[in-house]
VMD Tcl script that draws the C-alpha trace (Angstrom):
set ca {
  {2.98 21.24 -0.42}
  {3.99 21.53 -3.88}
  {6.29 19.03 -5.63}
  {6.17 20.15 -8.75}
  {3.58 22.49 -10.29}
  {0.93 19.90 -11.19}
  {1.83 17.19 -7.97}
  {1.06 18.16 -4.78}
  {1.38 16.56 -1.46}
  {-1.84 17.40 0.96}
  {-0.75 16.46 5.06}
  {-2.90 16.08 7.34}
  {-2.31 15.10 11.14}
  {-1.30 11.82 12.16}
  {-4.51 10.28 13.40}
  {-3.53 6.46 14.43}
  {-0.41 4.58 14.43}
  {0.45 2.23 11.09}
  {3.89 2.72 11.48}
  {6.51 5.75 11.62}
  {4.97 7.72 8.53}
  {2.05 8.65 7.75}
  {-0.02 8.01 4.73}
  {0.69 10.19 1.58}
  {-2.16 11.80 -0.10}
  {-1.83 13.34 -3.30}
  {-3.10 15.97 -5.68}
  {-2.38 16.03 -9.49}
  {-3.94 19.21 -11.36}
  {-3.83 20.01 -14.67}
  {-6.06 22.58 -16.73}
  {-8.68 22.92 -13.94}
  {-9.03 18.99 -12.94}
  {-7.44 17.08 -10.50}
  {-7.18 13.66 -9.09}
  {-5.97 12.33 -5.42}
  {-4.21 9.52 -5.11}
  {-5.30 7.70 -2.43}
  {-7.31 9.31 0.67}
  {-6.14 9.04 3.99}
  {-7.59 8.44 7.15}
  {-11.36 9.13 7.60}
  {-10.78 11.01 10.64}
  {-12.18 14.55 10.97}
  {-8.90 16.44 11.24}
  {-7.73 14.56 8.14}
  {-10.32 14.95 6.04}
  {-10.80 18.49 6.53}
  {-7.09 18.63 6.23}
  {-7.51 17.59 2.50}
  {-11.04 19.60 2.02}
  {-9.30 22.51 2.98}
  {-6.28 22.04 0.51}
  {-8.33 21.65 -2.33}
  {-10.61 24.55 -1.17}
  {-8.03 26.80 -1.12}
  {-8.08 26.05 -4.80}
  {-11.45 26.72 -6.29}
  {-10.02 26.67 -9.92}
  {-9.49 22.95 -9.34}
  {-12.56 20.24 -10.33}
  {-11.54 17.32 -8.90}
  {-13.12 14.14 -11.12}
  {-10.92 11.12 -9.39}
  {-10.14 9.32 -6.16}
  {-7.54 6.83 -7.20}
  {-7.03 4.47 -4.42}
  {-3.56 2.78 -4.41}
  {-5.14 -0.34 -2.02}
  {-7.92 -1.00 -0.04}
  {-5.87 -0.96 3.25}
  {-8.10 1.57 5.43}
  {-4.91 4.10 5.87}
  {-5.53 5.07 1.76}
  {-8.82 4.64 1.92}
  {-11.17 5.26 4.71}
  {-11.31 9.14 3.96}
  {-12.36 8.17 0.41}
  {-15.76 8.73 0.30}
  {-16.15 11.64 2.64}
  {-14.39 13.61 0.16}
  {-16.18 11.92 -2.85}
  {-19.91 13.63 -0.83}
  {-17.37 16.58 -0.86}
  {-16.60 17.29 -4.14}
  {-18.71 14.86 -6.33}
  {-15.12 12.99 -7.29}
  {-15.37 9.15 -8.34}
  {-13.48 6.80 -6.50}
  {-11.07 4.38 -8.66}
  {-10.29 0.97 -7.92}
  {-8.83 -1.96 -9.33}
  {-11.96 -4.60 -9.55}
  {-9.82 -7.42 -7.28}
  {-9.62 -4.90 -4.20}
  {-13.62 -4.08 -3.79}
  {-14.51 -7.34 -2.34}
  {-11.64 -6.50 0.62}
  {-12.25 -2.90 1.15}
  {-16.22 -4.20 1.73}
  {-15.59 -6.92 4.26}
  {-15.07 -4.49 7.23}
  {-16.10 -6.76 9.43}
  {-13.94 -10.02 7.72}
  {-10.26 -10.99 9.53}
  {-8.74 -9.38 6.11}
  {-5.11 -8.74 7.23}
  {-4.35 -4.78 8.05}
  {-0.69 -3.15 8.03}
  {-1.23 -2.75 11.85}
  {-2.58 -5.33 14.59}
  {-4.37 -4.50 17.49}
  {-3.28 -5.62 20.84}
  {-5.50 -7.46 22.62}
  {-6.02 -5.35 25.25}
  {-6.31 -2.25 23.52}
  {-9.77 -1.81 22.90}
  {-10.17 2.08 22.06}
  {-8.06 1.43 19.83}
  {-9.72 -1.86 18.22}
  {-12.71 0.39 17.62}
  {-10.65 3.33 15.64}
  {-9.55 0.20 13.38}
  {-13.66 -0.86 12.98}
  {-14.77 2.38 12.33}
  {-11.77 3.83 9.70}
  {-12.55 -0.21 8.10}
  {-16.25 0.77 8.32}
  {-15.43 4.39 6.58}
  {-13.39 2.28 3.84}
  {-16.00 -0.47 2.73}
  {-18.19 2.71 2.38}
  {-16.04 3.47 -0.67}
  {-16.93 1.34 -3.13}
  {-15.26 2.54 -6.24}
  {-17.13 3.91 -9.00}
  {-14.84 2.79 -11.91}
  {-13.10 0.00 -11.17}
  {-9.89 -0.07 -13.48}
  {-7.31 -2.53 -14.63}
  {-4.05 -2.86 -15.95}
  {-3.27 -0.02 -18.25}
  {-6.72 1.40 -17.79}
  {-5.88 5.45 -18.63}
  {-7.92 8.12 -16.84}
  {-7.74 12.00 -17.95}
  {-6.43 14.85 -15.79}
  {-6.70 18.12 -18.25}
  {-3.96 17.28 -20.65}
  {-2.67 14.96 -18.08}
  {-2.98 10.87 -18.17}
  {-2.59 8.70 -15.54}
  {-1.67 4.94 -16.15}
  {-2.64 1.89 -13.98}
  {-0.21 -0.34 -13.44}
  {-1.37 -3.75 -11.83}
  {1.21 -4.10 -9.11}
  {0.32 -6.69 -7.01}
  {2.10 -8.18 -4.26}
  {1.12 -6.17 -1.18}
  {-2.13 -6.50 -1.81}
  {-3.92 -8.61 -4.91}
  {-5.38 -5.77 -6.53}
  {-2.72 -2.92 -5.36}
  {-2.11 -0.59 -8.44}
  {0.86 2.35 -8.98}
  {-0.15 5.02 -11.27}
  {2.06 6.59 -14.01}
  {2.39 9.68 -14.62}
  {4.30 10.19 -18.12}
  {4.11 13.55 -18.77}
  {5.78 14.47 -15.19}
  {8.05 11.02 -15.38}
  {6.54 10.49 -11.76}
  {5.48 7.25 -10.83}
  {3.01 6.94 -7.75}
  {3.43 3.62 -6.02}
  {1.47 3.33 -2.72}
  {2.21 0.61 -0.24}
  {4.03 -1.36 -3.14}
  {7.30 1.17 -2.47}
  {7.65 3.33 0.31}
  {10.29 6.38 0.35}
  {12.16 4.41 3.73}
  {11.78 0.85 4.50}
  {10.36 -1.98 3.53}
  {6.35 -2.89 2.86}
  {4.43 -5.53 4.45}
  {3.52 -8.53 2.07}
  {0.73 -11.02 3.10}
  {1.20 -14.48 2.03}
  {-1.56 -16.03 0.05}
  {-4.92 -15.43 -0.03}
  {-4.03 -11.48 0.74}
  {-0.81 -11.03 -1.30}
  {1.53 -12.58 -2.86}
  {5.78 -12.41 -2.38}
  {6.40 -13.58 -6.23}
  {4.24 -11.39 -7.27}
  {5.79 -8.51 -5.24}
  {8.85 -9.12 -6.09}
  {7.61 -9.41 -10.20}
  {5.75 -6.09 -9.65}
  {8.86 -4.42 -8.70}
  {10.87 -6.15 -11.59}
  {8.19 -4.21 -13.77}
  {8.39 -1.01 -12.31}
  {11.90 -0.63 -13.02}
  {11.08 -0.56 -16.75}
  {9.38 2.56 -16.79}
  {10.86 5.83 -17.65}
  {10.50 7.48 -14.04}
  {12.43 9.92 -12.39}
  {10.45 10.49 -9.59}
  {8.54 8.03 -7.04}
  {5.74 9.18 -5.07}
  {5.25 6.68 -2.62}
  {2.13 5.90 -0.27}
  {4.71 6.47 2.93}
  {7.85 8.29 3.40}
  {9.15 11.26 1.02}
  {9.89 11.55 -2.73}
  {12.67 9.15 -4.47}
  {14.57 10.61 -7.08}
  {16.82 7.67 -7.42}
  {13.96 5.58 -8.51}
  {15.91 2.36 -10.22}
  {18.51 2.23 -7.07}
  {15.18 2.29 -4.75}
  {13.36 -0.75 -6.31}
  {16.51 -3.00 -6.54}
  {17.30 -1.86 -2.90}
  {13.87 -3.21 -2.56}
  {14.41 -6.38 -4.68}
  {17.39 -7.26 -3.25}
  {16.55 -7.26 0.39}
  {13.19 -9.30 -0.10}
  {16.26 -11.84 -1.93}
  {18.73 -11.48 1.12}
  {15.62 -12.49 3.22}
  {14.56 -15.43 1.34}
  {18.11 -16.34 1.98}
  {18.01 -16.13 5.41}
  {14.73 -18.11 5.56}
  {16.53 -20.88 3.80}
  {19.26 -20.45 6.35}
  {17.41 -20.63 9.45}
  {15.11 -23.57 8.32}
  {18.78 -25.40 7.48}
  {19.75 -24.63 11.27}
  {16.49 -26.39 12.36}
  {14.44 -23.22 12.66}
  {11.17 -25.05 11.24}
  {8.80 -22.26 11.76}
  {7.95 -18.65 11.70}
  {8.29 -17.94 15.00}
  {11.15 -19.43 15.96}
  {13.00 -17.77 13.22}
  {11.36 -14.73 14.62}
  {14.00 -13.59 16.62}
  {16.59 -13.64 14.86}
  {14.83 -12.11 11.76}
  {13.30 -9.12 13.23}
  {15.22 -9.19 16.84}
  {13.60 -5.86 17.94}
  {10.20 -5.43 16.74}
  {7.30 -3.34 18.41}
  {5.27 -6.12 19.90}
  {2.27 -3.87 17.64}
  {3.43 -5.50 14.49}
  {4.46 -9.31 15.75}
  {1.52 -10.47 14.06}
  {2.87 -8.78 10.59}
  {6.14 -9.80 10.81}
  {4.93 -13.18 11.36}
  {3.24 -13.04 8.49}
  {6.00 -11.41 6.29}
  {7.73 -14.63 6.75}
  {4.77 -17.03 6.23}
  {4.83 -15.20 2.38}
  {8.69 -16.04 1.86}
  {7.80 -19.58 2.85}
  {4.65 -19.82 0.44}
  {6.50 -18.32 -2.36}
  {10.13 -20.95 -1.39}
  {6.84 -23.66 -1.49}
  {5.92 -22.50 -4.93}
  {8.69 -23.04 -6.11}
  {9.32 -26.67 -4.55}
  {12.49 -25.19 -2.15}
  {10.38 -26.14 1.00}
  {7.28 -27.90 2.21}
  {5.07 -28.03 5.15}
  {6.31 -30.45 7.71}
  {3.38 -30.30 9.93}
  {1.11 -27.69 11.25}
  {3.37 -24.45 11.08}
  {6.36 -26.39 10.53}
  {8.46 -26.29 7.16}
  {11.33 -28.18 5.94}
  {13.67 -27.73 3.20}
  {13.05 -29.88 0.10}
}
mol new
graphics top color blue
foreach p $ca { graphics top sphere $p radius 0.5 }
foreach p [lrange $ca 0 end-1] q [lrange $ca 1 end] { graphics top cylinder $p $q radius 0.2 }
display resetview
């Protein structure tokens, strides 16, 4: 699917649930090279989905991965299609130790119900397919990587995850931004150790200072409107931290009792997220002394 002439969007089948839209994967090509952003699912039908696509495209040498995050949704298809085509995975250096610990109680963007054990083992084996991709050049802030006459910028993002990047684009004005903005809705944040909600809320502050008229992100469609998006984005995560302060003030002390009324119909699939969407307002209202623990789970204003 072709965005513009050098971005492409490559579907695939949904192949699990992480929410109502699939991962994006996509292709930028320039003077015989290309570069994916981010994977997919390691799934048969979704790999071959994206093996096809480039296939279909012989006059393309694809030299990069680029994973967004190392949440198994961008990244378990990763190194299938580096045997594929002899790509290198990218990855920024504070993600590797997460996408390796497969077997760790790292935070996903979906929970499993307890008693849904087929699907429990779909989430080990897409995390075993991720840790498999251990990058090849782990980049940084700013690091630039080559596309034909085409460079792609890191930008350090992180907030959803530690080490989540978004990669620039200049010459296309296109700004690809994973799980850190999504084209509907809002992203999960993890509270500390896993992310971080003042540095989400920084990285999207930052993002609005580049010269973009296009987002790309890792869910949902293309935002034109990029500036509007991220303060739509900014500006709920500030509404909530309101709220948080209100409910705490009503004697709401902790995250699941101000569950309800947050989030008052949630799929009982993403409880355990939700849960801890609130847990990072807290930590980051804690940072910056306008609560404190009162107690195991329990919180009080300051």
């Amino acid at each position: 699917m072709e965005i513009t002439p050098r971005i492409h969007s490559i579907p695939a089948p949904t192949a699990f649930y992480t929410g109502p839209q699939a991962p994006n994967v996509y292709l930028v090509a320039d003077g015989g090279e290309g570069a994916l952003i981010d994977s997919g699912f390691g799934d048969e039908q979704s790999v071959r989905a994206r093996l096809d696509y480039l296939r279909e495209r012989p006059q393309i040498k694809l030299r990069y991965i680029v994973l967004t995050h190392h949440h198994f949704d961008h990244s378990s298809g990763a190194h299938q299609l580096r045997q594929a085509t002899g790509a290198e995975i990218v990855l920024h250096a504070r993600e590797e130790r997460f996408l390796r610990d497969w077997q760790g109680d790292i935070p996903q963007d979906v929970d499993v119900p307890a008693d849904q054990q087929a699907v429990a083992e779909q989430v080990r084996r897409f995390r075993r397919q991720a840790a498999e991709a251990a990058p090849d050049i782990a980049v940084a802030d700013g690091g630039m990587l080559s596309v034909g006459g085409l460079i792609l910028e890191a930008v350090h993002t992180p907030g959803h995850t530690l080490g989540s990047v978004c990669i620039y684009l200049g010459e296309e004005r296109a700004l690809f931004t994973g799980d850190t903005a999504l084209g509907l809705g809002t992203v999960a944040v993890l509270p500390p150790p896993h992310g971080d909600m003042r540095l989400y809320l920084e990285s999207l502050e930052r993002l609005k200072g580049y010269d973009t008229a296009l987002m790309l992100p890792g869910h949902g469609r293309p935002v034109q409107d990029v500036a509007r998006k991220l303060q739509e984005l900014i500006d709920h995560r500030r509404e909530r931290e309101e709220q948080v302060l209100r409910l705490l003030a009503d004697g709401k002390t902790s995250p699941r009792a101000m569950l309800g009324t947050i989030y008052p119909e949630l799929d009982r699939r993403i409880i355990p997220m939700a849960l801890r969407q609130i847990e990072a307002h807290l930590a980051k209202l804690a940072e910056e002394r306008r609560v404190e623990r009162a107690g195991e789970g329990e919180w009080r204003l300051r």
